[in-house]
N, C-alpha and C positions, 0 to 999 in steps of 0.2 A: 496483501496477496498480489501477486504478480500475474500476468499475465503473458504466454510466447505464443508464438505460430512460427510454421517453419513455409515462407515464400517460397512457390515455383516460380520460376523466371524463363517466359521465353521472349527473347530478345531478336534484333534486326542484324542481317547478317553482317559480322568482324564487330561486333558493340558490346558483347558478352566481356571482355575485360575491362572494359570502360564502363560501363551498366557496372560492374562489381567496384571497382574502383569508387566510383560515386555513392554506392552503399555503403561503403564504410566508415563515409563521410557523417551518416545520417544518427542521429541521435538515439534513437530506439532500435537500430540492427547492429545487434551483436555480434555476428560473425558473415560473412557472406563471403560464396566460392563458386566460380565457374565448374560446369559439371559438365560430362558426357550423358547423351539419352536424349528424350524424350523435351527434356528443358536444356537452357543453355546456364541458367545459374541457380543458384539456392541463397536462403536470407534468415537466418535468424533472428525476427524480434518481440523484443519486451518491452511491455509496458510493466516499468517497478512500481510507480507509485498510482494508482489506480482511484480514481473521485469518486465520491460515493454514488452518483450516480454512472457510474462503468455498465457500458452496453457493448454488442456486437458493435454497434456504431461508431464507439471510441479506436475498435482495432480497425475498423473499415477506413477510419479518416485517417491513420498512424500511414496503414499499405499505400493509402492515394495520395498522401503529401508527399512519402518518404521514398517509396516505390513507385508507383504508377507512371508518377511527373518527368520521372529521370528521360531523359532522348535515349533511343534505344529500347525501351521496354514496348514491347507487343501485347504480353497478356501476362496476367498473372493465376498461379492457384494456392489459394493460403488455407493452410493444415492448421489447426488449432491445437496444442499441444495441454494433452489431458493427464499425464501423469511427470512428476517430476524425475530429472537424472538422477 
């Protein structure tokens, strides 16, 4: 079983293509795209293969390695994605 959430990204001003740029780099985001509104990006990711002990924790530590760390990121809000496409 897999796991997604879909990353808000608000980022520092002119960093939002760069912030995206370096997310696509990242091993667990699946797709990522600078947006208009409220956020400056969005982030698609999955965790595919899941340990049997999978906690909130395993996605917490995914968004701060993979998201959090990049230069450019302000804050994040990660949507946990409960039913599949």
């Amino acid at each position: 079983m897999a796991v997604s959430a879909y990353v808000l990204i608000r980022c520092e001003g002119g960093m939002p293509e760069e912030v995206v740029r370096k997310l696509r780099q990242k091993g667990h985001v699946k797709r990522a795209s600078t947006v208009f509104g409220d956020y400056d990006a969005i982030a698609r990711v999955e965790i595919d293969e899941l340990p049997s002990s999978f906690s909130v924790l395993t996605l917490e530590r995914v968004i701060f390695d993979e998201v959090q760390r990049i230069k450019g990121v302000l804050s994040t809000n990660t949507h946990i994605v409960t039913s599949a496409d």
